[in-house]
C-alpha positions in Angstrom: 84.5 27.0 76.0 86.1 27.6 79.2 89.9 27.8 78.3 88.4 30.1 75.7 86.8 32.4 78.6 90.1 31.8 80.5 92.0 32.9 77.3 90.2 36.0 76.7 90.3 36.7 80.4 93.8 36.3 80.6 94.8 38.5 78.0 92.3 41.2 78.2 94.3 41.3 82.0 97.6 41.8 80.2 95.8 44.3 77.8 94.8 46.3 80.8 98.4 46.0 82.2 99.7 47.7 79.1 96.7 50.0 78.8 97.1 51.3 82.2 100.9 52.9 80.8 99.7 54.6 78.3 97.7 57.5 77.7 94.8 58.1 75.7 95.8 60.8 72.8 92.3 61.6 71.9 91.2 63.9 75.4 87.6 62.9 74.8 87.5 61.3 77.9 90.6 60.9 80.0 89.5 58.3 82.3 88.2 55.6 79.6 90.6 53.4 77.4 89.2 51.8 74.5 90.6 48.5 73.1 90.2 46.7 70.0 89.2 42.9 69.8 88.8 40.8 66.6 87.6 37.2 66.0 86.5 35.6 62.7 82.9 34.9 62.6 81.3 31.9 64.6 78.1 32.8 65.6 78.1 30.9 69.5 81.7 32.4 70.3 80.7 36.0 68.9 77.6 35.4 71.0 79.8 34.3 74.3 82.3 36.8 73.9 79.7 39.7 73.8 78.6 38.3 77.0 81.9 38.3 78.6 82.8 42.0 76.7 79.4 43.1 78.4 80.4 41.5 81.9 84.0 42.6 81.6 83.3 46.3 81.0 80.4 46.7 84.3 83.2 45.3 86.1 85.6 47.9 84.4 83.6 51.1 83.5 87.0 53.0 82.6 87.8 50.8 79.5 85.6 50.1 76.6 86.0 46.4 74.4 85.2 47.6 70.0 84.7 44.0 69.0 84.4 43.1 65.4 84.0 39.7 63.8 84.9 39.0 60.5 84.1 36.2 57.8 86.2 33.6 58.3 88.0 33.3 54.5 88.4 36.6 54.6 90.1 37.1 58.2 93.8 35.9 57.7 94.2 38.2 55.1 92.4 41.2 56.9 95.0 40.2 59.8 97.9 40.0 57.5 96.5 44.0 55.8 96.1 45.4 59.6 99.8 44.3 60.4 101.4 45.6 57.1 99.3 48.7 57.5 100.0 49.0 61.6 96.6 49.0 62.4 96.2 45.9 64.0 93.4 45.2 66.6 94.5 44.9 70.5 93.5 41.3 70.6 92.6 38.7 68.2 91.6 35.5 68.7 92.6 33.4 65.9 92.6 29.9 64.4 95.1 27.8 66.5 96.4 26.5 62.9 97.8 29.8 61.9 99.4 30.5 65.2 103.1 29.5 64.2 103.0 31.6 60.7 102.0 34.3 62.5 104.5 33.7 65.5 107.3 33.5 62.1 105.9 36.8 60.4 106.1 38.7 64.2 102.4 39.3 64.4 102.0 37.5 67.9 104.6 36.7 70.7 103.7 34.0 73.5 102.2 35.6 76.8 104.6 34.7 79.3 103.7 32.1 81.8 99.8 31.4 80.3 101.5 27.8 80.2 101.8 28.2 84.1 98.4 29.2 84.6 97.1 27.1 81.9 97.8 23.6 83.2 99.6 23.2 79.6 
């Protein structure tokens, strides 16, 4: 669980990197950035990564985390359909199996240097 919180920590920091350069289209509220986040459903990690959501946006009232969690049968293919349809999430966590399909279809791209800070 705790290269999981490091995970999510790390690249909710490089979300906020590319966040911060954009700008938010809608004018609702010019100061807050919403993001997407979506995990397939495993009820202790949705659990923990509320908690860190939660923790993550007192420490950052300017963005807000929309997590969704999805069955897991059904969440490769609701990846695949957000990608084709270019309405993919922010961040996903997925299944470290699927990782190098979805590195082939260009659906993820390493972060550079997590191997660095990773102790991989």
């Amino acid at each position: 669980m705790r290269i999981c919180r490091f995970a999510f920590v790390f690249v909710l920091t490089g979300v906020l990197v590319l966040v911060g350069c954009s700008s938010n289209k809608d004018g609702k509220n010019a100061d807050q950035v919403t993001i997407t986040y979506w995990q397939y459903t495993f009820p202790s990690k949705v659990e923990e990564i509320d908690r860190l959501i939660e923790k993550f946006e007192a420490e950052n009232p300017d963005i807000k985390v929309v997590a969704q969690d999805f069955p897991y049968d059904q969440y490769n293919d609701k990846i695949t359909a957000a990608m084709h349809a270019n309405k993919a999430p922010d961040i996903l966590n997925i299944y470290y199996g699927w990782i190098p399909n979805f590195v082939k279809q260009g659906y993820i791209q390493p972060i550079p240097g997590f191997h660095e800070y990773s102790g991989n």
